[in-house]
GUTIVO-778968 format. One line per 8 residues: number of its first residue (from 1); their letters; for each residue x negated, y negated, z of N, C-alpha, C. Coordinates in steps of 0.02 Angstrom, whole numbers. Each point is the difference from the previous one (the first is absolute). Layout:
<rs>
NUM	A	X,Y,Z,X,Y,Z,X,Y,Z; ...
</rs>
This chain:
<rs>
1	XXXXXXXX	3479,-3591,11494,-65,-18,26,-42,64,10; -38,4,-4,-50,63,-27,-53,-1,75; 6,48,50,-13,-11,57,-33,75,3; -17,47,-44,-42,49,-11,-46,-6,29; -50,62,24,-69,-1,16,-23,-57,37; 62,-24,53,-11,-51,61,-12,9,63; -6,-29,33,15,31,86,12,-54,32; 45,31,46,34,-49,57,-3,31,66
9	XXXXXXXX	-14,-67,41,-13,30,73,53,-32,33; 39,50,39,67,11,36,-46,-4,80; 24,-78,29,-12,5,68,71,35,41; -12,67,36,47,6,10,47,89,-22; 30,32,39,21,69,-33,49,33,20; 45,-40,53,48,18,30,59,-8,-48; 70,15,34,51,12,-47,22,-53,-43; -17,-68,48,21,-56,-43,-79,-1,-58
17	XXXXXXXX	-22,9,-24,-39,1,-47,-10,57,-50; 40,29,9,27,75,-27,18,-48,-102; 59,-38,32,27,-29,-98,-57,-20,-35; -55,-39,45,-51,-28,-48,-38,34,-11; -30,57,15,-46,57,-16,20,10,-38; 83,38,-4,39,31,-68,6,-46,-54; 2,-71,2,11,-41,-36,-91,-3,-46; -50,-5,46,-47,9,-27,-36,57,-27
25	XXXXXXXX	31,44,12,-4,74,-31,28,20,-75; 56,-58,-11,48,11,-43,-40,-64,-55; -31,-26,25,-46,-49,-40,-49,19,-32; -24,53,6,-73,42,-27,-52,-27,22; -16,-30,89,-17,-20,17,-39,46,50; -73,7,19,-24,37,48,21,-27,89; 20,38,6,29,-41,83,-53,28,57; -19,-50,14,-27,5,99,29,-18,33
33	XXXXXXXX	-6,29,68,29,-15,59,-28,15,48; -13,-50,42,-12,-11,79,42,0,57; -11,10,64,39,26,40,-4,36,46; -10,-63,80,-32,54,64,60,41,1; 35,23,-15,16,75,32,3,56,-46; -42,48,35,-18,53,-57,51,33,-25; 48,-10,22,70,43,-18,30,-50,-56; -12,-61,-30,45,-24,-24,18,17,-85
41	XXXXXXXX	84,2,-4,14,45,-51,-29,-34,-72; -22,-55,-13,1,-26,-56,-98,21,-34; -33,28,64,-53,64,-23,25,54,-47; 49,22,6,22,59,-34,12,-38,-82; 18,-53,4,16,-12,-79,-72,-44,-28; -40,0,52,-69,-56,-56,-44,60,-13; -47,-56,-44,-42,36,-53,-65,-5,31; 2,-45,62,-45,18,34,27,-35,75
49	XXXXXXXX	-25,15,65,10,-47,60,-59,14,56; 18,-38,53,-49,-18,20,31,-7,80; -14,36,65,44,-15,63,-35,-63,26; 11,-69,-18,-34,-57,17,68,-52,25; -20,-38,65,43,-44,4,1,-48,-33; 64,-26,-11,9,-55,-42,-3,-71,20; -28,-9,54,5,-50,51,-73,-8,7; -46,55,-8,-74,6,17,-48,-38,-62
57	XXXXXXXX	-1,-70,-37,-35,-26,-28,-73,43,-11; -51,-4,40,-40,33,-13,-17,77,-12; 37,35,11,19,63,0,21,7,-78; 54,-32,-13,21,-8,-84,-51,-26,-36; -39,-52,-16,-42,-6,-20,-70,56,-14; 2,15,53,-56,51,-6,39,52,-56; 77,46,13,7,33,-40,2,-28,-66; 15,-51,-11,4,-14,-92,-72,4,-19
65	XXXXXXXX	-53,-31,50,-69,-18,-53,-21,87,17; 17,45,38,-13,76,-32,22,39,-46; 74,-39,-25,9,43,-51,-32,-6,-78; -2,46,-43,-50,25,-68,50,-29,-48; 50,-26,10,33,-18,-61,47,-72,14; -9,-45,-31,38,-73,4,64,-4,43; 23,-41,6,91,-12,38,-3,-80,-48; 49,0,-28,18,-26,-50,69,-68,57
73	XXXXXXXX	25,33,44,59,-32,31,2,23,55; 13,-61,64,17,15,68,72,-8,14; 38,35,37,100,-18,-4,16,13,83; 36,-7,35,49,38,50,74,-50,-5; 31,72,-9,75,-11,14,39,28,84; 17,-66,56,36,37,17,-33,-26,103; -74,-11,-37,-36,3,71,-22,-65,21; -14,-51,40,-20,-70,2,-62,-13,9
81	XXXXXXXX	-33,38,-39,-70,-9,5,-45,-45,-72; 56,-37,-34,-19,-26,-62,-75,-31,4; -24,-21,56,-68,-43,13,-44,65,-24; 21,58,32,-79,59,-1,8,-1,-81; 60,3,-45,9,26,-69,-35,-55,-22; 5,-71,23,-43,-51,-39,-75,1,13; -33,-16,41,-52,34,32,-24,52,-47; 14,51,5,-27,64,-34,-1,-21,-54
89	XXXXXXXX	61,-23,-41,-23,-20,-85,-64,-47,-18; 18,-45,43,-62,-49,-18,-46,33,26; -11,48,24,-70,17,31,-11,39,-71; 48,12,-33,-11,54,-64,-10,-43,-66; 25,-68,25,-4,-54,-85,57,32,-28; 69,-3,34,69,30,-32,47,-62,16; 44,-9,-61,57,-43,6,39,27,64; 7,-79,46,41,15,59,29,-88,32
97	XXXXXXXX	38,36,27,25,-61,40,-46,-29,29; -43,-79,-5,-40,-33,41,31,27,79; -55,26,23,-36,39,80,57,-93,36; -25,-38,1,35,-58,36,60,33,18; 46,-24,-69,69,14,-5,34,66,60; -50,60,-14,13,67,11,-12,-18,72; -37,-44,30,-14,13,58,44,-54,58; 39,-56,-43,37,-27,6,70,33,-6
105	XXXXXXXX	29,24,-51,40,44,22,16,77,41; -46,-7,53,-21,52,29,2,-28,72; 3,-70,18,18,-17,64,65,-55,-17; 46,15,38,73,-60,13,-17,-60,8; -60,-16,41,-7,-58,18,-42,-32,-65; -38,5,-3,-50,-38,-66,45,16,-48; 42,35,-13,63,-1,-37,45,-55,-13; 6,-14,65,50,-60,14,-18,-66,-12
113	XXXXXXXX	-65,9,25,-50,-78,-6,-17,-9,-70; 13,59,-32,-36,-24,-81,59,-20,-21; 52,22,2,61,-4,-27,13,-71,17; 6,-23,82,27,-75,3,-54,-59,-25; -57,16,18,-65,-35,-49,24,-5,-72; 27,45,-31,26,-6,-81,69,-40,-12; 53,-10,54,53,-32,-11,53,65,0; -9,74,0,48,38,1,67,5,45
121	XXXXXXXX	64,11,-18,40,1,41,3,81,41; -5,-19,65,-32,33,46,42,9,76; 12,57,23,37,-28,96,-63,-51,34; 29,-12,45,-36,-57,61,-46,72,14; -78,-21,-1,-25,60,47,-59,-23,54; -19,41,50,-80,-21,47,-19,64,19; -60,-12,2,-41,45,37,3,-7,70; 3,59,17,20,13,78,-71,30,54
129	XXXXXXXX	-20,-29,38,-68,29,17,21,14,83; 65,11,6,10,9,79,66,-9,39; 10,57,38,97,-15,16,11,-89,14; -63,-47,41,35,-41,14,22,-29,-66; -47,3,-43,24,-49,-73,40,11,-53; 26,90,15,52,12,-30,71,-30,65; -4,-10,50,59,-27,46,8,-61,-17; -77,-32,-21,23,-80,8,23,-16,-95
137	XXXXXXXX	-14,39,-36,40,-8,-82,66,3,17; 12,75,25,75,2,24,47,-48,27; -29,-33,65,8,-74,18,33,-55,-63; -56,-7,-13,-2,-41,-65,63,7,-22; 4,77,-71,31,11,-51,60,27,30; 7,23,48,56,50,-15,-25,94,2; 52,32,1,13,61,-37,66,8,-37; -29,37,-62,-23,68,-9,-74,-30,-26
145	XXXXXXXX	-42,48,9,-56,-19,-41,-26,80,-14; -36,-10,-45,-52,72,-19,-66,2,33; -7,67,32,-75,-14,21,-22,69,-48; -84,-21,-16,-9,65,-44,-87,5,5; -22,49,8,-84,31,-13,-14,-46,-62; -45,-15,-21,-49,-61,-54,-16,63,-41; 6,68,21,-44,55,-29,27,45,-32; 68,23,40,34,57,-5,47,-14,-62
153	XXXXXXXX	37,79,-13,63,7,-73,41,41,35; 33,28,-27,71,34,13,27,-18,73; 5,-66,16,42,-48,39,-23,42,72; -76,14,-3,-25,41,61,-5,-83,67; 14,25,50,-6,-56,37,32,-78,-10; 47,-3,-58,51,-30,-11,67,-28,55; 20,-74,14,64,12,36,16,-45,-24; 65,-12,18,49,-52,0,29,-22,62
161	XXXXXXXX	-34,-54,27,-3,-24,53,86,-53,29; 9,33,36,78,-44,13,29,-2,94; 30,-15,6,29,-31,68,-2,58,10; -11,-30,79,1,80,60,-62,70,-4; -28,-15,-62,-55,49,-18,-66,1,55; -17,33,8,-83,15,51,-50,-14,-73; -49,-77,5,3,-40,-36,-88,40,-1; -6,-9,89,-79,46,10,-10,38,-16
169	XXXXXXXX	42,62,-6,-10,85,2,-22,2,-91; 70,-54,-49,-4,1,-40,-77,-33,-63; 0,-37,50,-74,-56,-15,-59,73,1; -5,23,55,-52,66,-7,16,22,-40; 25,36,-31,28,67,-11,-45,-37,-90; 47,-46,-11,-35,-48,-66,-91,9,3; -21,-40,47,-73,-4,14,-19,59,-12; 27,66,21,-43,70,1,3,33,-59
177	XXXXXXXX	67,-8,-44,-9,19,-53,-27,-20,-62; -50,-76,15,-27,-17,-48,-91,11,9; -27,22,-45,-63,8,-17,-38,-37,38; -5,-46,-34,-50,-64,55,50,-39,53; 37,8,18,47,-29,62,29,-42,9; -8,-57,-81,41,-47,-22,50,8,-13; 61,-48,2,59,4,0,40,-61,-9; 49,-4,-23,33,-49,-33,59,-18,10
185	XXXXXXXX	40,-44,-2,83,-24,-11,3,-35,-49; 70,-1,-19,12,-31,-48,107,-2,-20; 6,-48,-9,87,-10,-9,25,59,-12; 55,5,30,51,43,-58,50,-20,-32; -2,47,-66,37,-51,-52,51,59,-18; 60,-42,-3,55,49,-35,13,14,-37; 26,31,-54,3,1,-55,-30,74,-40; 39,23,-78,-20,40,-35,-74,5,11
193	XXXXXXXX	-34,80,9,-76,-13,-6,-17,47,-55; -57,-1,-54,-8,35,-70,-66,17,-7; -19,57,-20,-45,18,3,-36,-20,-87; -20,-7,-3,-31,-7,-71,-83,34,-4; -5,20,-89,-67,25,-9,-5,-33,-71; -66,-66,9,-10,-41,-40,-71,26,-52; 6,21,-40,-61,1,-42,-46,-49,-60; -49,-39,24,-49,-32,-36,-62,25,-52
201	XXXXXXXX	0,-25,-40,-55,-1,-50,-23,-56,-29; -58,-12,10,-37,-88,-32,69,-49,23; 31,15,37,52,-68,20,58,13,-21; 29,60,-41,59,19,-16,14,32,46; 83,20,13,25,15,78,61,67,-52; 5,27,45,79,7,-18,34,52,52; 44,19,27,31,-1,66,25,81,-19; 5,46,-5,42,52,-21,47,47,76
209	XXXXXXXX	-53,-35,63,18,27,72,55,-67,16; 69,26,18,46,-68,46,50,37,30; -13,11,49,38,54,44,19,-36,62; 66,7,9,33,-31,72,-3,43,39; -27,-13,48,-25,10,57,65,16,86; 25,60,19,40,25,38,-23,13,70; 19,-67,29,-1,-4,79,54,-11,63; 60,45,-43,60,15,36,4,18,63
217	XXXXXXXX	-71,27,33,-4,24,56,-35,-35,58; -8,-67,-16,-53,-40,34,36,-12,96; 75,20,-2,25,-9,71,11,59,29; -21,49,-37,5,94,29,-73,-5,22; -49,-18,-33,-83,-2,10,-43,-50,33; 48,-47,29,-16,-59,35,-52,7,28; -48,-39,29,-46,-56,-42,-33,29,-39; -7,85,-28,-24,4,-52,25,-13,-67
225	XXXXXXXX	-62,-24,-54,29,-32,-63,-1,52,-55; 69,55,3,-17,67,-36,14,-8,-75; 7,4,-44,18,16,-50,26,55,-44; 54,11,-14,48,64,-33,-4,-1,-74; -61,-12,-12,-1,20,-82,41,-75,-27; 11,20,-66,32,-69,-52,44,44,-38; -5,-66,-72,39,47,-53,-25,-46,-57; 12,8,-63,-8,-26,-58,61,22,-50
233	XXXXXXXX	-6,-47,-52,-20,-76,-9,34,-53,62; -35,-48,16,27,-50,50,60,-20,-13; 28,-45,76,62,-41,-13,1,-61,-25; -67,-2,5,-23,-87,-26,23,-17,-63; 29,-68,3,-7,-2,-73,-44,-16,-38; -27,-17,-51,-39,2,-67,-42,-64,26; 68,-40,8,-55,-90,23,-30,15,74; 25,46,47,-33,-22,69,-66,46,-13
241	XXXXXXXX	-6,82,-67,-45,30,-22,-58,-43,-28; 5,-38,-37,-37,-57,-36,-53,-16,59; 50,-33,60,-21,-41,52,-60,42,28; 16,40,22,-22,61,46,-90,10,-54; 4,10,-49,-44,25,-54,-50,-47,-25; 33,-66,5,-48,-58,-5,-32,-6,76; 18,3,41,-36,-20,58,-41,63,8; -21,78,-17,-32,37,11,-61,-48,-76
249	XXXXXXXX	21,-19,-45,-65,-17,-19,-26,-53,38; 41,-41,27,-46,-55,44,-48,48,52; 34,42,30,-48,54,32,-64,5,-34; 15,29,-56,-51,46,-33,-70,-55,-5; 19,-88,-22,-37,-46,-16,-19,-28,61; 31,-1,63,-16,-5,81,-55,59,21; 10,43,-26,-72,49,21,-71,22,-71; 27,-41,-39,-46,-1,-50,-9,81,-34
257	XXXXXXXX	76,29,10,-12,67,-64,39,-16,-49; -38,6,-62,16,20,-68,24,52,-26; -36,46,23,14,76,-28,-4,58,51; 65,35,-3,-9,44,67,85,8,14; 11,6,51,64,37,33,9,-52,70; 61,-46,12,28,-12,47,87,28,14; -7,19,68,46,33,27,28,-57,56; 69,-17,-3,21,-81,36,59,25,46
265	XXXXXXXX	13,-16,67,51,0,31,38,-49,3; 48,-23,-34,33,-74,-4,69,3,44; 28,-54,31,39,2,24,52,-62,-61; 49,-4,20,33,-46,-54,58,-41,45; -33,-39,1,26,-63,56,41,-40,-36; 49,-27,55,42,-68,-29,-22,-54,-49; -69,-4,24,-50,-46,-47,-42,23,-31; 16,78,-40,-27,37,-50,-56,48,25
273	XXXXXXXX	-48,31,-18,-37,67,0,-73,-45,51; 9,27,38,-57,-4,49,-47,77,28; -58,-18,-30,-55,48,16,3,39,66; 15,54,20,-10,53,50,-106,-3,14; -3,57,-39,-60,22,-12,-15,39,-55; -69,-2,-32,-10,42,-70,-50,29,-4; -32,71,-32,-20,42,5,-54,-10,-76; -60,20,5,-16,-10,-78,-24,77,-16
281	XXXXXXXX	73,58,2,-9,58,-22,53,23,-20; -7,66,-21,71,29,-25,39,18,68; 66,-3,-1,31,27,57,2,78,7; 11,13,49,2,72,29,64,38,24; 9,43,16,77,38,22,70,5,-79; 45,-18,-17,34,7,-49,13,-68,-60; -36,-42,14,11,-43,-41,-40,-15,-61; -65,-2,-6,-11,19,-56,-5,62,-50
289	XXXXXXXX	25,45,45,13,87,-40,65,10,-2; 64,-40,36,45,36,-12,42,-51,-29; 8,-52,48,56,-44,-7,8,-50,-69; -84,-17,-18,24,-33,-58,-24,57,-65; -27,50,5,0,45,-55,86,28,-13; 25,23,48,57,17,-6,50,-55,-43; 9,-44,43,47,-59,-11,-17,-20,-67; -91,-21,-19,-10,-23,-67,-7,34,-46
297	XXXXXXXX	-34,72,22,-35,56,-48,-42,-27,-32; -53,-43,59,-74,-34,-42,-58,47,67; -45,-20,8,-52,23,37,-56,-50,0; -9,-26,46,-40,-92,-5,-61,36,27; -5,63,44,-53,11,28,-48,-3,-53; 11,44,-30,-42,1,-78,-40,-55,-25; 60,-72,-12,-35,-34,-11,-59,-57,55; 18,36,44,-48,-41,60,-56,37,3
305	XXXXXXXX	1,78,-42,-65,4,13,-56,0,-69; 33,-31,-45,-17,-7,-73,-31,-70,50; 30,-44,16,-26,-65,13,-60,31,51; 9,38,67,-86,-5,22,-32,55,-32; -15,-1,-63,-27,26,-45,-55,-48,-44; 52,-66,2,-17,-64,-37,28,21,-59; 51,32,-38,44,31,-59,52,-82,-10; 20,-19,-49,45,-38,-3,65,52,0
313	XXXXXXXX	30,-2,55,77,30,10,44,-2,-62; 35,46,0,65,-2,-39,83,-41,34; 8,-67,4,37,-25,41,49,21,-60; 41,16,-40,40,0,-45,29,81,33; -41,46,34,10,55,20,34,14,58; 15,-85,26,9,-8,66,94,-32,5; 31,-1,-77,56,-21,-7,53,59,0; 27,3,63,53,58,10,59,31,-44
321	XXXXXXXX	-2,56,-12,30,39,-30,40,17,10; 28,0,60,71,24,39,14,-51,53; 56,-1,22,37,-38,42,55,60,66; -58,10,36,28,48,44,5,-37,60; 57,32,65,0,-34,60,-50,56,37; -39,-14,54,-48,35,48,6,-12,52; -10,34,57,-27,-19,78,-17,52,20; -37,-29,45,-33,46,46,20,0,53
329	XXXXXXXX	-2,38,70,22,7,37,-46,42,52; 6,-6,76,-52,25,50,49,35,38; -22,45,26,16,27,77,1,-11,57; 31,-3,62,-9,-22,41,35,23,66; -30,71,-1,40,53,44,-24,-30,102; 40,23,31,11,-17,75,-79,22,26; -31,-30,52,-53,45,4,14,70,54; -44,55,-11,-18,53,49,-19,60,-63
337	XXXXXXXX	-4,36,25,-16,78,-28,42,15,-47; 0,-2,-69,14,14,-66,20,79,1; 53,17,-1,40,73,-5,6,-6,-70; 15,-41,-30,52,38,-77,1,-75,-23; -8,25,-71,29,-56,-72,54,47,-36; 40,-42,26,68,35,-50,21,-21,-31; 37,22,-77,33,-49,-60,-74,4,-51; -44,39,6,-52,-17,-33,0,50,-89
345	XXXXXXXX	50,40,27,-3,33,-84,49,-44,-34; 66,-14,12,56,-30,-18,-29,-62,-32; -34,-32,30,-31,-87,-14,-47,36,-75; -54,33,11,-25,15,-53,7,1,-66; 69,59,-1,17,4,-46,40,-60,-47; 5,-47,22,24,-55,-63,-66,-27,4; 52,-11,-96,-53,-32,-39,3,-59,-8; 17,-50,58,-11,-82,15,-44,9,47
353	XXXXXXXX	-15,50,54,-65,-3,52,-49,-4,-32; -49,-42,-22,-46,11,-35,-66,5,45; 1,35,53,-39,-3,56,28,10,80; -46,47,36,34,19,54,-57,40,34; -11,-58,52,-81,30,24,21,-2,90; -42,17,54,-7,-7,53,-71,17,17; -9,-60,58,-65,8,23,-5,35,78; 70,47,11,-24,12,65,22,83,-20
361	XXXXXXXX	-7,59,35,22,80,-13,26,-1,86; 48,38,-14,27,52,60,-42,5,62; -8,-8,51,-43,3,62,-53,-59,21; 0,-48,-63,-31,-74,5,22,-27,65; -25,-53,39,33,-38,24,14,-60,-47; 66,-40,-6,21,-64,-29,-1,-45,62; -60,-46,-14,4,-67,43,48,-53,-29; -14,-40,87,51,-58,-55,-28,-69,-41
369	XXXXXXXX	25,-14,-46,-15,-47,-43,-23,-54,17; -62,-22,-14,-45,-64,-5,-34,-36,-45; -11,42,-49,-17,-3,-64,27,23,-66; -26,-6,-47,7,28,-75,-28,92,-6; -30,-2,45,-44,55,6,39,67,37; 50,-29,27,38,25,55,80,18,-16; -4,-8,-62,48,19,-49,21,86,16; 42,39,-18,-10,66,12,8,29,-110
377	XXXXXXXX	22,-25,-33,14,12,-66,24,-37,-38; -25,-10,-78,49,-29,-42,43,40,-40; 56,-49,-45,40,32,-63,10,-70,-35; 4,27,-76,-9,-41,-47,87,15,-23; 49,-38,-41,46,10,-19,10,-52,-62; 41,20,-76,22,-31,-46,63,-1,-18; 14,-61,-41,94,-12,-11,-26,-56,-62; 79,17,-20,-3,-54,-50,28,-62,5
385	XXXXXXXX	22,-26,54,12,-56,37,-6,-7,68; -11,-53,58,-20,-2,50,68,41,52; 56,-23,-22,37,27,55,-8,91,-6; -8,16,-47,5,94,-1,-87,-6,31; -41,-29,-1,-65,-2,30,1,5,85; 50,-56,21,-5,1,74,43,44,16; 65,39,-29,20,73,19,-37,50,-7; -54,9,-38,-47,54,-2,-54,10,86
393	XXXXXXXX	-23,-62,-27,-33,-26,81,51,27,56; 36,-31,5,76,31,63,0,68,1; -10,48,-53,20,48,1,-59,78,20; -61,-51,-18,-58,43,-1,-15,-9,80; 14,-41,34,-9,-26,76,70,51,44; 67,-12,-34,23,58,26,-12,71,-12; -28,25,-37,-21,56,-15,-60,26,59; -61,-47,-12,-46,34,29,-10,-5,86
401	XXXXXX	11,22,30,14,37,69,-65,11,38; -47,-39,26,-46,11,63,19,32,67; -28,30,10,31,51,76,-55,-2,31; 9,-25,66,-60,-20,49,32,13,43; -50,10,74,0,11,63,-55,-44,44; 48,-22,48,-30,-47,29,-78,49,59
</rs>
């Protein structure tokens, strides 16, 4: 696809948007990028940028109708701001996800309501407008239930609500971390949960993201709902894959996109694949740069941004080449005052680490975990079958050594 003498505007410039710059760099593609913080690294690799928030509608607008030369494509990978990316295109007359959709998948609740309005299989959910009416659901239903921000991502203000818990403290804590102050419950469901990254064109789909989803730690992190990375290819089999893949197009035809990028949290229930929540962007952190490039040795980013280009994609480009095992994996050192990372040359040097980052240095303080955000580092690891996969994992966790002081 011949993507020469183009330009694409990158909402967005932080690390998770780092692959798609490079990805669009590697396209012969002119890259922009926006981005309230003037420090952010993905300035250093565009061809042009701009310190603009990505949240600031009018602010963005103003910068595109100043610039002297076209934008051909609007994209972000990574950030949940898909409404401003739709918005801005149509304000430009650029192929994009109908603004609806984007702005529907951008709150849980109108999420939910579009979804059960369509017939989707879905948890029990309500809107919660106040401790008494989250006490009297409880009443009702039972616990465990989920309470969650209508607004928020990386499971910020997230719980898992269960016996004996401080139901109030937890109910705030929800309310404050969401944007507009709405807030939600909804069942919890047991079962395998999979991350998928679904790609559309004129109504063709095809799935190249299916990553199982690692929440081994959900009774160390209690009531927070943390997540430890995944791995690829899934445990699923082929028919419950089918399952899972057809119901993201009922998605796709429940929010009226054709062409574009859905990102799906599925859980996989006794009575088959029930909708979490879905994203209409590329994902962010290691999964669309590491886990299925590695595992497949394809690169879908690419073709998601051939599509908000309006380019007919290369889906034939999207049929994997290799059959590798992957996971990822987080950190999750004690909290206090960060003395030492030890084990950090030893881990390096093999050549199955295919990654080995930390987000905190020596004299940091490490808080304790509430979020995704609150992570202290990842590592990426490969095998050629799952069991030498989860000894690698075992081994890179005994290796690396956090030293704190309370």
């Amino acid at each position: 696809m011949i993507t020469e003498h183009k330009t694409i505007l990158l909402l967005g410039g932080s690390a998770d948007q780092l692959y798609a710059i490079k990805t669009a760099k590697s396209m012969g593609l002119k890259v922009v990028v926006v981005d309230g913080n003037p420090s952010s690294p993905g300035f250093a690799l565009a061809d042009d940028y701009a310190v603009v928030s990505t949240r600031d509608l009018p602010a963005l607008k103003q910068f595109v109708d100043g610039l002297t030369y076209p934008v051909h494509g609007v994209a972000v990978m990574g950030s949940d701001i898909s409404q401003y990316v739709s918005a801005l295109a149509e304000h430009l007359s650029l192929p994009c996800i109908p603004l609806q959709a984007a702005e529907i998948a951008t709150d849980k609740l109108k999420m939910k309501q579009c979804f059960a309005a369509h017939g989707l299989p879905i948890p029990w959910f309500s809107a919660v407008d106040s401790l008494k009416q989250l006490l009297e659901v409880i009443a009702e239903r039972g616990l465990p239930l989920i309470i969650k921000p209508v607004d928020r991502s990386g499971a910020r203000g997230v719980f898992l609500l269960k016996e004996g818990m401080d139901i109030e403290m937890l109910y705030e804590r929800s309310v404050n971390e969401s944007f507009s102050g709405q807030v939600m419950v909804e069942e919890y469901l047991p079962g395998p949960q999979i991350s998928t990254e679904t790609l559309f064109y004129q109504g063709k789909s095809v799935t190249p993201g299916f990553v199982d989803r690692n929440y081994e730690m959900l009774q160390r992190f209690s009531p927070y709902i943390i997540e430890n990375g995944g791995w690829q290819p899934s445990r699923l089999s082929q028919s419950q894959r089918n399952k899972v893949e057809a119901l993201i197009d009922q998605v796709a035809d429940a929010l009226g996109v054709t062409s574009g990028v859905i990102k799906g949290d599925i859980v996989y229930t006794q009575n088959g694949p029930k909708v979490i929540e879905v994203a209409t962007r590329l994902s962010g952190g290691d999964f669309s740069e590491s886990l299925v490039p590695l595992g497949q040795g394809i690169n879908y980013v690419k073709t998601a941004l051939e599509i908000s280009l309006g380019q007919k994609p290369d889906f034939e480009a999207l049929t994997p080449r290799v059959n590798r095992k992957v996971a990822n994996r987080y950190f999750f050192p004690e909290p206090g005052k960060l003395l030492a990372i030890e084990g950090v040359a030893e881990v390096s040097k093999q050549d199955f680490v295919k990654k080995l980052e930390f987000f905190v240095k020596p004299g940091e303080q490490i808080k304790p975990v509430t979020s995704h955000a609150d992570r202290a580092g990842v590592f990426i690891v490969v095998a050629d079958n799952m069991q030498e996969l989860e000894q690698r994992v075992t081994w890179v966790y005994e290796q690396i050594r956090f030293i704190t002081a309370c």
